[in-house]
C-alpha positions in Angstrom: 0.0 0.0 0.0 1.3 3.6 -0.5 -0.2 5.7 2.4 -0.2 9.2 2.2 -1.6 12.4 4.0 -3.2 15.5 2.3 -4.4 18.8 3.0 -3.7 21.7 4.7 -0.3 22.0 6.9 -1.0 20.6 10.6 -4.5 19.4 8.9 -3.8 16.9 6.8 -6.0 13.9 6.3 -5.3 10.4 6.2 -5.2 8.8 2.3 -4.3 6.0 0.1 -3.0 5.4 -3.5 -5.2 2.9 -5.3 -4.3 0.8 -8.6 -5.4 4.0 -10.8 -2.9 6.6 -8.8 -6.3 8.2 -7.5 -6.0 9.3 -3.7 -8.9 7.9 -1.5 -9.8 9.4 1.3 -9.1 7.5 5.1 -11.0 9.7 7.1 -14.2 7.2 8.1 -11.2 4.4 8.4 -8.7 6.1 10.5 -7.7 9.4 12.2 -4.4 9.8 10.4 -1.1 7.9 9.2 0.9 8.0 12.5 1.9 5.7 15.1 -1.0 4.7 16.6 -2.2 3.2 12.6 0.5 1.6 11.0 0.8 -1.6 13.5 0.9 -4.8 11.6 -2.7 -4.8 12.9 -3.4 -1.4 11.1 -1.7 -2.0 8.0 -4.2 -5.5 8.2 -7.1 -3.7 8.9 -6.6 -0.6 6.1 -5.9 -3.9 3.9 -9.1 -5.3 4.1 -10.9 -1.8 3.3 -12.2 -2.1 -0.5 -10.8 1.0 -1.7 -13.7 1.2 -4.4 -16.1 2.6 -1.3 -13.1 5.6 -0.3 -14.0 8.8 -1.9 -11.7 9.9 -4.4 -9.8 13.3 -3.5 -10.0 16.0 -6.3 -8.2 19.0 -6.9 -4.9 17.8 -6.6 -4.4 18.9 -3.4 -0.9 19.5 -1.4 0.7 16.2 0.0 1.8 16.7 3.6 4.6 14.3 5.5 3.9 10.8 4.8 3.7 10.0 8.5 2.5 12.4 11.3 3.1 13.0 14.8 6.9 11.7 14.8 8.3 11.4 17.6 12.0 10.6 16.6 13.7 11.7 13.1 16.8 10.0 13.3 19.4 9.9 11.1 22.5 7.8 10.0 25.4 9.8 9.1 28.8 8.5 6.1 26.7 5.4 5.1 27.4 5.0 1.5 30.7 3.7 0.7 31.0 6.0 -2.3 29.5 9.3 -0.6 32.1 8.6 2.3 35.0 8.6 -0.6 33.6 11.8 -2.4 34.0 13.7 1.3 37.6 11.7 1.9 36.0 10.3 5.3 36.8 6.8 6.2 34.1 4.4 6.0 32.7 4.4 9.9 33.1 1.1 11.7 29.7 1.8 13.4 26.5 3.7 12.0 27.2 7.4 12.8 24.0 8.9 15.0 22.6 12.0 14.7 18.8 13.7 14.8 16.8 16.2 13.0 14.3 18.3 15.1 10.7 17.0 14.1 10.0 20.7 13.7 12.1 20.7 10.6 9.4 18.0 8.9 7.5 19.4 5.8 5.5 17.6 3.0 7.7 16.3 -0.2 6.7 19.0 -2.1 6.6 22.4 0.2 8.9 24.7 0.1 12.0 24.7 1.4 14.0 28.2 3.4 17.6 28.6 2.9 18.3 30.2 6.7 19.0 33.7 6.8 22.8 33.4 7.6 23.3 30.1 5.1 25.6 30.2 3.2 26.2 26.4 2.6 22.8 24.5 2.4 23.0 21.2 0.5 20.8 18.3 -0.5 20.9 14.9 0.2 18.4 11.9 -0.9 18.0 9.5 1.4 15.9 6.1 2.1 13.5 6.5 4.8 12.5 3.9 7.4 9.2 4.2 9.2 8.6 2.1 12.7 5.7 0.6 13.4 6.5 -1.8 16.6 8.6 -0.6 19.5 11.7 -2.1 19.2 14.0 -2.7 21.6 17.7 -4.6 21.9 16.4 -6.9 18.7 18.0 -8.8 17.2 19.1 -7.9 13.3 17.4 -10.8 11.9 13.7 -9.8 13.3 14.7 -5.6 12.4 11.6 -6.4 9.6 9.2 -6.8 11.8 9.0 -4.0 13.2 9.1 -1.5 10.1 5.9 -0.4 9.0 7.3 0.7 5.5 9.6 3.2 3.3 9.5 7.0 2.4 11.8 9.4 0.5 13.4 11.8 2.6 15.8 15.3 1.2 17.6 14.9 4.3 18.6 19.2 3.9 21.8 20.1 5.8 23.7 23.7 6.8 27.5 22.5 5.9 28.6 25.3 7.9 25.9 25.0 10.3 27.3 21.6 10.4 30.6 21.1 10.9 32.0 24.6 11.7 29.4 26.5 14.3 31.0 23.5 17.2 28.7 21.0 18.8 26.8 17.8 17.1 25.8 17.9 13.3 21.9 18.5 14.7 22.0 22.4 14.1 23.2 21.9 10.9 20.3 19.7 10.2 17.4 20.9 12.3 16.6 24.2 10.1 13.1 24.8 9.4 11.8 22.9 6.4 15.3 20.8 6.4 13.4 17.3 6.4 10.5 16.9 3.2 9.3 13.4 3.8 7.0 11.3 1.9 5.0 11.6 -0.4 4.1 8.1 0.5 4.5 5.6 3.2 5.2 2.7 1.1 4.7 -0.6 3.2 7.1 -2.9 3.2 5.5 -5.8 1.7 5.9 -3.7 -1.7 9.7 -3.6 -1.5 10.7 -6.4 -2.1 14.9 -5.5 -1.3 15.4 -2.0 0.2 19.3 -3.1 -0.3 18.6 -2.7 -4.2 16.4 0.8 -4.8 17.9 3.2 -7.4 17.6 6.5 -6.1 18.1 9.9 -7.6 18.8 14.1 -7.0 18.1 16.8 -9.8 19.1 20.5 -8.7 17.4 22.9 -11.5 17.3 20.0 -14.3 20.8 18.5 -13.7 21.2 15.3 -12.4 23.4 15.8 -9.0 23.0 12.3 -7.0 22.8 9.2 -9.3 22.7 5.8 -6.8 21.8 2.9 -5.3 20.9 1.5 -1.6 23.4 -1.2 -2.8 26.3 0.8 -1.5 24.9 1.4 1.7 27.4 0.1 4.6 25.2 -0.3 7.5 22.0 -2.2 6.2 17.9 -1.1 6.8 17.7 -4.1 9.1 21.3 -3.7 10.8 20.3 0.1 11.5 17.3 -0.6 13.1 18.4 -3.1 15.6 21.6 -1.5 16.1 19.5 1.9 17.1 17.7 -0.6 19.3 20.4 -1.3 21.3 20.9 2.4 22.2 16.9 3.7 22.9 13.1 2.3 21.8 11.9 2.7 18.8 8.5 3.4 18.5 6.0 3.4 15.9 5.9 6.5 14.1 9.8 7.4 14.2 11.7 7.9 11.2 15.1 6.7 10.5 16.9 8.3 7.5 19.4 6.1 6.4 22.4 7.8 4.6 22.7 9.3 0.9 24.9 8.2 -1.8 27.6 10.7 -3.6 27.0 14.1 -5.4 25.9 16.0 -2.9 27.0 19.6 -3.1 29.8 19.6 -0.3 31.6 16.7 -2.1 31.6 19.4 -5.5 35.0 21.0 -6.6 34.5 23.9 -5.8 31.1 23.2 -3.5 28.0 23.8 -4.9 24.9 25.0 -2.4 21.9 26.0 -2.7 20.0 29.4 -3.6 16.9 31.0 -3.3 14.6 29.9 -6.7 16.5 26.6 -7.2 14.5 23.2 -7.6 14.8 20.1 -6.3 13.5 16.9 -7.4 14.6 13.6 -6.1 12.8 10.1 -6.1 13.6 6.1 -5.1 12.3 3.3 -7.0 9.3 2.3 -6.0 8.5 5.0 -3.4 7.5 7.9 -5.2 9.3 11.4 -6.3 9.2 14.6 -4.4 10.0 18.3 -5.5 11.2 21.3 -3.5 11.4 24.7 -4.4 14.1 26.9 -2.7 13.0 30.1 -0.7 15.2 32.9 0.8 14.2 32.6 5.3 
């Protein structure tokens, strides 16, 4: 199923894709997409709905996050193999943790702010992992069951913000509008590897991030118990796991963002999202 949310920001109502692309509306099945939904016992129920009786949504209306009320965006930091090369960083022997503040969540197509004192925002495509079990210390071989699916995420990041302001990465990736996600939640019987999804980055046309979860060093399932080792996971947090080279830091010279530049970036099987840049 691709599960999505629609409607006005902090509004948004609870939808789902059917086998003509049309979005049906959830709102006499469930509340919303969040935690408290996407259970194995949710996914079961919204599986057994005959999608012929939703309403269609018309009007083409704005696509918020794919999952709401998050309680934890973490994020997993150097693991590509090739994205690690392009910034001359050794590959990490254990998956590098950091978060984004849910406040920087938007929908996959909203705008995105440069902040007023950027002078170094990048772009970065990234494979998404939505929880929908709390996990805690599991094993790697059981990490699937307890992912409710998969979403797109621009994981946006401040360089300078980043890595030259002192501290953790998080301020460098906590910005307003620094984390589109969606525009679905793709569950995860419909991926049938997340090691093997093509994934791409286009800044104003030109095609900036051309890879593959292939190259990924720290696996979906290997990330998800090792975070469980650390704290619970609990339905409704996001993971973002990495992004694979030609992002704008690893450019010679750099290349970052502006105000009026578009993004568009998409994974195999998960959908496409598209961000317009916007001076703070």
């Amino acid at each position: 199923m691709k599960l999505l949310r629609y409607g006005n920001a902090g509004s948004e109502k609870p939808g789902i894709i059917d086998n003509d692309g049309n979005i049906r509306d959830l709102s006499n099945v469930i509340d919303d997409i969040d935690g408290s939904t996407i259970s194995d016992d949710g996914i079961n129920k919204l599986n057994q709905v005959d999608m012929s009786s939703l309403p269609v949504v018309d009007n083409n209306p704005r696509i918020g996050p794919c999952v709401g009320n998050v309680g934890k965006f973490l994020c997993i930091g150097l693991n590509y193999s090739d994205h690690a090369a392009e910034t001359g960083a050794e590959a990490p022997p254990e998956p590098i943790l950091f978060q984004k503040a849910t406040s920087a969540i938007i929908g996959p197509n909203d705008d995105v702010e440069i902040p007023k004192t950027s002078s170094a925002t990048d772009w970065e495509v990234e494979l998404g992992i939505i929880i929908g079990k709390k996990a805690k210390y599991i094993s790697e071989g059981s990490s699937q069951q307890y992912i409710a699916g998969y979403c797109v995420v621009n994981d946006i990041s401040e360089r300078d913000f980043q890595a030259k302001r002192s501290g953790q990465w998080t301020k460098g990736k906590s910005c307003d509008t620094f984390g589109p996600i969606g525009p679905y939640l793709v569950t995860k019987d419909e991926v049938n590897d997340p090691q093997n999804l093509s994934m791409t980055l286009d800044v104003n046309g030109q095609r900036m991030q051309n890879g593959s979860t292939k190259t990924m060093i720290f696996s979906v399932n290997h990330i998800v118990h090792y975070l469980s080792q650390f704290m619970s996971l609990n339905p409704g947090d996001v993971i973002a796991t990495g992004t694979p080279p030609g992002v704008g830091l690893g450019m010679k010279p750099p290349v970052f963002l502006k105000s009026g530049d578009v993004m568009k970036l998409s994974i195999e099987g998960l959908g496409e999202q598209s961000q317009k840049c916007i001076q703070a």
